[in-house]
C-alpha positions as CSV (number, residue, x, y, z in Angstrom):
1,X,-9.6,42.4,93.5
2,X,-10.8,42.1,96.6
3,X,-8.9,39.3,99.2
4,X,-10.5,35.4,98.6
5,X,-10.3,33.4,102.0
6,X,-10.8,29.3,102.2
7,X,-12.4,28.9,105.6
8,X,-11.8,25.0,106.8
9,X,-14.7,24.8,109.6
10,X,-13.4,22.7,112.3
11,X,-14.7,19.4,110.5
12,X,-12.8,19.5,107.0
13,X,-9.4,21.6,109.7
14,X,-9.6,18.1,111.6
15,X,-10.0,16.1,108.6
16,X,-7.0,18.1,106.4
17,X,-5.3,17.5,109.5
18,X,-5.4,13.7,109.9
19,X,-3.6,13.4,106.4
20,X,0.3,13.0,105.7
21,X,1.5,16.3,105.5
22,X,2.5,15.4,101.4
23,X,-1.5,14.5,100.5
24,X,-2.3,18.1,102.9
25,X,0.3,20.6,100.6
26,X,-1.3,18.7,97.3
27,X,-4.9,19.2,98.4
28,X,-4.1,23.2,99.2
29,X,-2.2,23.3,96.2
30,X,-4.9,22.4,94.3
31,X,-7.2,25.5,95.6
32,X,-5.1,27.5,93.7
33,X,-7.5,28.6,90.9
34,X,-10.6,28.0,92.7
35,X,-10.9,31.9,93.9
36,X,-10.8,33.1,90.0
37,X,-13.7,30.2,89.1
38,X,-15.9,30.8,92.6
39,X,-15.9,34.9,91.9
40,X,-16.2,34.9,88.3
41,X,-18.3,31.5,87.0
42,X,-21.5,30.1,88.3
43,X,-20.2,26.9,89.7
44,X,-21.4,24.8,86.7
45,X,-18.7,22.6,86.4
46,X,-18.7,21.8,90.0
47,X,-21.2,18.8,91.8
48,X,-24.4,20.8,93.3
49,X,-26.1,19.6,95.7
50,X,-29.4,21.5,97.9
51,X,-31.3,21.2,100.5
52,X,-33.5,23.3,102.2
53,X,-32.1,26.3,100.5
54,X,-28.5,25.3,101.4
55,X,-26.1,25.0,98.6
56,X,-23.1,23.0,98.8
57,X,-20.9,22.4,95.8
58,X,-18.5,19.5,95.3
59,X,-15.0,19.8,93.8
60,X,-13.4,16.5,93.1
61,X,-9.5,16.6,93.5
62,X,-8.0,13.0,92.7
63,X,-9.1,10.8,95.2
64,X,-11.1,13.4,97.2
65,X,-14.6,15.3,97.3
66,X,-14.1,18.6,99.0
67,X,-17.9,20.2,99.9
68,X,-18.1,23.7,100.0
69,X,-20.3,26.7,99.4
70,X,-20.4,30.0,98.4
71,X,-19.1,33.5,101.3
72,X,-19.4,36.8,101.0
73,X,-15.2,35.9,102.0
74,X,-14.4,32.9,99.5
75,X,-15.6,29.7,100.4
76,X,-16.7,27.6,103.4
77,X,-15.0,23.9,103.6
78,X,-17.7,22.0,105.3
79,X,-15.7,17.9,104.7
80,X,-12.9,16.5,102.4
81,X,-14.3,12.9,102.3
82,X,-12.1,10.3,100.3
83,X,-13.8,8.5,97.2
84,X,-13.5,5.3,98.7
85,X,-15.6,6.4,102.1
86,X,-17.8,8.5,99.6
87,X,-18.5,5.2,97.9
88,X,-18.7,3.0,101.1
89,X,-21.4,5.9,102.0
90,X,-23.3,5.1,98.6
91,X,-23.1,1.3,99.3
92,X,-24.4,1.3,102.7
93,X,-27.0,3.9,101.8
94,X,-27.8,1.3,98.9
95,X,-28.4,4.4,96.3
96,X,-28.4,3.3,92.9
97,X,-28.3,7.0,91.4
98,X,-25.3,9.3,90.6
99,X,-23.3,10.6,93.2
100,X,-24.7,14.2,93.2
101,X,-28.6,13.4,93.4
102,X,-28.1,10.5,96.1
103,X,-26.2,13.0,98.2
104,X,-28.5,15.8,97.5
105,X,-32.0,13.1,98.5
106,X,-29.7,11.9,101.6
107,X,-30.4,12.9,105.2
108,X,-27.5,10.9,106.1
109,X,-24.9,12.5,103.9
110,X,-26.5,16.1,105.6
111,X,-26.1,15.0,109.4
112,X,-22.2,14.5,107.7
113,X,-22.0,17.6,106.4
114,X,-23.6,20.0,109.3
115,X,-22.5,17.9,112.4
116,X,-19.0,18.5,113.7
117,X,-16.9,15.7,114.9
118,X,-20.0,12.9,113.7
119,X,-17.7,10.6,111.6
120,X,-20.6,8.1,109.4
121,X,-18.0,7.7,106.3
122,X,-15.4,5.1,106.7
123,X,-12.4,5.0,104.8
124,X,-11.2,1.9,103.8
């Protein structure tokens, strides 16, 4: 089997990095099967969201949305947003639609995802 890397861009690095270091080991901990379920599986059971031929996929983990997408190395962690910020983003955006499909229809939630350091979510 050939080697599976998580890649934090310097966004979701900062982000994992502002957390206690407890809520930190149980985020990574919780990647532990995603390298078997990104090589082998379509993604199905995991958010999608696409825009202009980007595709970023969403794993939930507790209180958290981690975005990703697909490497030729693993997978690329583009934010780790909290559910409450994630839902303070809905509100604010006033998107009465599921999470996925606001996101996805949202130029806001993309100038999130692609620009470094630009915090719009607010957690609580």
């Amino acid at each position: 089997m050939r080697p599976f890397q998580i890649i934090f861009n310097p966004t979701s690095a900062s982000e994992l990095a502002k957390m206690p270091k407890e809520l930190q080991l149980s985020i990574l901990g919780e990647f532990r099967g995603l390298p078997q379920e990104v090589m082998s599986t379509d993604l199905e059971h995991f958010g999608k969201l696409e825009r202009a031929g980007k595709i970023l996929h969403r794993f939930r983990l507790g209180d958290y949305r981690v975005y990703f997408e697909r490497h030729e190395l693993g997978v690329v962690v583009h934010r780790i947003l909290s559910r409450n910020s994630l839902k303070d983003f809905l509100f604010r955006s006033s998107l009465p639609v599921g999470e996925d499909e606001a996101l996805q229809d949202n130029p806001k939630f993309w100038d999130l995802i692609e620009a470094p350091g630009k915090e719009n979510a607010r957690s609580n």
